[in-house]
C-alpha positions, 0 to 999 in steps of 0.5 A, spaced: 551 514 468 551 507 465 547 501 468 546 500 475 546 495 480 539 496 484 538 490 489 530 490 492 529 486 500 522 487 502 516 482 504 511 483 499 512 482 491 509 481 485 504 477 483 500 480 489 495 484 486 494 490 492 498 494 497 506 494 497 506 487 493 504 491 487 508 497 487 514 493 488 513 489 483 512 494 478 518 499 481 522 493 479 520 491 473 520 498 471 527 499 473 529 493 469 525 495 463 529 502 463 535 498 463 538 497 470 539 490 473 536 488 478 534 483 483 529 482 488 529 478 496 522 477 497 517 471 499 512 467 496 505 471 495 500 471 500 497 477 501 491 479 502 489 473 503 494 471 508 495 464 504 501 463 500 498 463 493 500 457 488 504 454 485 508 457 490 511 454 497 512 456 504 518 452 505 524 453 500 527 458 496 524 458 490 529 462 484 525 465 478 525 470 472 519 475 472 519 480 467 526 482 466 527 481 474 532 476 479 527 474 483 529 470 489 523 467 495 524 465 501 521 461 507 516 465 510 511 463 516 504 465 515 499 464 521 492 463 520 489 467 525 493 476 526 496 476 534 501 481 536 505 475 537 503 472 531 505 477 527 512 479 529 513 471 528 511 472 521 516 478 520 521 475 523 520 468 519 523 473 513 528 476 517 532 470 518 531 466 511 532 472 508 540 473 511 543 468 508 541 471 501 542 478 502 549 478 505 550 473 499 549 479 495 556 482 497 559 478 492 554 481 486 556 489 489 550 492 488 550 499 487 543 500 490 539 497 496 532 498 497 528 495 502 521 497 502 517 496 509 514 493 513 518 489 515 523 493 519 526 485 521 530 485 515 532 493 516 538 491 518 541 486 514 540 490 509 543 497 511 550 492 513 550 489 506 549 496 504 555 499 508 559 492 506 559 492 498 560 500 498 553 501 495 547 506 498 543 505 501 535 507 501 529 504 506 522 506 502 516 507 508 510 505 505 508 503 511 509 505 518 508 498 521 510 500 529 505 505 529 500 502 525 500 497 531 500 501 535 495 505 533 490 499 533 492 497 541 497 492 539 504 492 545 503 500 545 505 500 552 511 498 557 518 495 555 516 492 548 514 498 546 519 502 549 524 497 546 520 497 538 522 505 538 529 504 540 529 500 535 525 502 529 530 510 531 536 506 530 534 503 523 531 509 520 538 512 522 542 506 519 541 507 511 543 514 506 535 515 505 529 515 507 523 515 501 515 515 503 509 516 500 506 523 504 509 529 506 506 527 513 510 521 513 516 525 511 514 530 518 513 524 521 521 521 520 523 528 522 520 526 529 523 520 529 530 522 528 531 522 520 535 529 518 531 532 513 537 532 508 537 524 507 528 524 506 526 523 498 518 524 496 516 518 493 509 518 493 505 511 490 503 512 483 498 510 477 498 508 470 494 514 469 494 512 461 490 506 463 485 508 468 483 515 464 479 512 459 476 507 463 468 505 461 463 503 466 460 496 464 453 493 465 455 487 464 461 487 470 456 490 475 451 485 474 456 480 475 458 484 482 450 483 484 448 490 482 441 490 479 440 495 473 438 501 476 441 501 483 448 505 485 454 501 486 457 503 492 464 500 492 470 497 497 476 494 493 482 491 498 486 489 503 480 486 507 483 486 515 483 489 522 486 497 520 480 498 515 474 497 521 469 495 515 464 493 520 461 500 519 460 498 510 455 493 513 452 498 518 452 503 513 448 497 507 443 496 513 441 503 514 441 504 506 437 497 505 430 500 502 435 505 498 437 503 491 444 502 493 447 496 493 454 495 496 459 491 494 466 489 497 472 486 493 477 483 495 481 478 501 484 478 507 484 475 514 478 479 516 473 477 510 469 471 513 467 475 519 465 480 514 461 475 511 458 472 517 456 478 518 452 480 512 448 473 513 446 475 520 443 482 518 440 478 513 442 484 509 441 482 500 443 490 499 451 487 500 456 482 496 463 479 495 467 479 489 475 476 490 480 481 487 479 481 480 484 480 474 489 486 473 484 488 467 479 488 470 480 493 475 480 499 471 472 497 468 471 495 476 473 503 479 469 506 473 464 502 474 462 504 482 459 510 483 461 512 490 469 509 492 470 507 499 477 508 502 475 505 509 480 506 516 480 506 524 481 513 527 490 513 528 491 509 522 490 514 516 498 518 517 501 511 517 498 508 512 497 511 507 491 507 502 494 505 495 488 504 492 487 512 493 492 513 486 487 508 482 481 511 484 483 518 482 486 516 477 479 514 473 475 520 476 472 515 482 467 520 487 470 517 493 468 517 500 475 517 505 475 516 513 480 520 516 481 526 520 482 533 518 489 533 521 492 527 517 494 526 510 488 525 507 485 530 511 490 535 508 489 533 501 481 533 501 482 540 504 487 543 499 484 540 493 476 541 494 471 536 492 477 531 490 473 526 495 468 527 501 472 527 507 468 524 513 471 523 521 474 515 522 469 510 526 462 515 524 457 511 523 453 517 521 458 521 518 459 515 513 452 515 511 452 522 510 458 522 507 456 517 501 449 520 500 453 527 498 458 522 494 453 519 490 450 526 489 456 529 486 456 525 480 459 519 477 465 522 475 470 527 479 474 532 474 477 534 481 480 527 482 482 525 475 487 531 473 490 531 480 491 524 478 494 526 472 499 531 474 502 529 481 502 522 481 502 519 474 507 513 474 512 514 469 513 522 472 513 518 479 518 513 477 523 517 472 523 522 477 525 516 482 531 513 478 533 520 476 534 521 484 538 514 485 543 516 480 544 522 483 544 519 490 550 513 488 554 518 484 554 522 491 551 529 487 545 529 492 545 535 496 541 537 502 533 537 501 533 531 496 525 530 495 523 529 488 
């Protein structure tokens, strides 16, 4: 097939770092690097740190070149402190700015449409531009917003939730594919209407090729305030409400006269109460770093000696945690909070030893956990070859366009996860 149209609307893009930000960004840059032409509708960075990022603006539209890549930003409202209402208003704020530019992709016909979620809000926009141009459509579920709302206590109950599942039934049903990261969430989009004919596997990626040769660096856990000799206990991410990081600091406290040293990396909207808390406890065992430059990363996670993949109880199976990929994929001992029923439950089931598993918001359980990690060893065989096999991103990523052309040159039959 010759080159494909491929039109990407979704609420986060490269230059963010981590999270969905980043695996749409090297989704769209890949595309084009493999010779399809594509656009993107996004807004200006912002996340972790909910800050928009200079040079870029809140307010205009902002056009730019970014590896081979259309980018078009708009306006987005980002608030200061997360609320319920708040944080629909955020959502929204892309909704609307957005439609102007994604129904003006009629004129440009685009073989395919993609919209990364969150954010449902612009769902529809897309699934009519879709219907309108004559192109397929496909909604790409990183995460499942609603549920992960709900899961942490936000409108879960009376008319606005009854009214956010209509909703999200009816725009699940509107597109010609749904792909997510996990087979739980691929069951889970069967539950809520999704025909098992239209969902395709498309699970996060590693560029194994960097990761695997990845090399400890003295000089970089100095940096991180780890002391010659003491193990490096790490957290790197999103630093917000559905990780519940508070049980990080509870486990520093108990292991204070121990020679571990814990070290958080990263932004986001829960990080100063993070800290403030650390200074409360007094505790010396626990330091903040800002998210490192890409470089950077691989040495970061082979520099750890125990990972930390950190979430509240009824997150685990809507949001699957990106940083999982990197940390298998150089070999990273990692402890996961999760229960044995959900994804990473299965997965730490299925392929033993790949990390220590340990139930959510267990303080306990968590200390447990850590001291069986860091008895493993530093390397995990198990995690690394897992990584190479089933999730490295060239496999991942061909796999993914091979399905595209399939779907747009309607060859696709029932069952079409890759």
């Amino acid at each position: 097939m010759a080159e494909m149209k491929v039109l990407i609307v979704g609420l986060n893009y490269s230059p963010e770092m981590t999270g969905i930000g980043k695996y749409t960004g090297e989704l769209a840059e890949w595309l084009a690097l493999n010779g399809q032409n594509v656009k993107v509708i996004t807004t200006p960075p912002y996340y972790p740190q909910w800050n928009i990022q200079e040079p870029y603006k809140r307010f205009g539209y902002q056009h730019e070149q970014l590896n081979g890549v259309d980018v078009y930003r708009c306006p987005l409202y980002v608030p200061r402190r997360l609320s319920s209402l708040k944080r629909i208003m955020h959502l929204l704020s892309f909704a609307l700015s957005s439609f102007p530019l994604i129904i003006g992709q009629i004129f440009w016909r685009p073989d395919v449409v993609i919209n990364p979620v969150p954010s449902l809000f612009s769902s529809p926009i897309c699934a009519l531009l879709a219907r309108l141009s004559g192109a397929k459509s496909i909604l790409h579920i990183q995460d499942y917003e609603i549920d992960a709302m709900f899961g942490l206590g936000m409108a879960s109950h009376g008319l606005v939730g009854k009214s956010a599942r209509i909703f999200e039934r009816m725009v699940l049903r509107s597109f010609d594919r749904v792909s997510t990261i996990s087979r739980s969430m691929m069951n889970r989009a069967v539950s809520k209407g999704v025909s098992e004919d239209k969902l395709i596997f498309f699970p996060n990626w590693s560029d194994t090729s960097v990761f695997r040769d990845a090399k400890s660096s003295e000089t970089l856990r100095n940096r991180l305030g780890v002391a010659t000799g003491k193990k490096m206990i790490l957290y790197s991410g999103n630093i917000g409400e559905k990780q519940g990081l508070e049980q990080v600091v509870d486990a520093a406290e108990h292991f204070y006269e121990s020679p571990y040293h814990f070290v958080i990396v990263g932004d986001g909207a829960g990080k100063e109460s993070l800290r403030a808390l650390v200074v409360e406890r007094e505790l010396k065992n626990v330091s903040f770093s800002p998210l490192l430059e890409l470089d950077e990363l691989p040495i970061l996670l082979a520099s750890a000696d125990c990972h930390l993949v950190i979430q509240r109880k009824g997150v685990a199976d809507a949001v699957l945690p990106s940083k999982l990929t990197n940390i298998m994929a150089v070999g990273g001992t990692a402890v996961i909070t999760a229960e044995a029923n959900t994804e990473l439950g299965i997965l730490c089931s299925k392929y033993v030893d790949i990390a220590e598993r340990v139930e959510p918001e267990n303080i306990d359980a968590l200390i447990a956990g850590i001291e069986v990690a860091l008895g493993r060893g530093k390397f995990n065989y198990v995690a690394a070859n897992y990584a190479k096999l089933n999730i490295d991103k060239e496999k991942v990523l061909s796999n993914f366009l091979l399905c595209m052309k399939s779907i747009v040159a309607n060859d696709l039959g029932a069952g079409g996860a890759l």
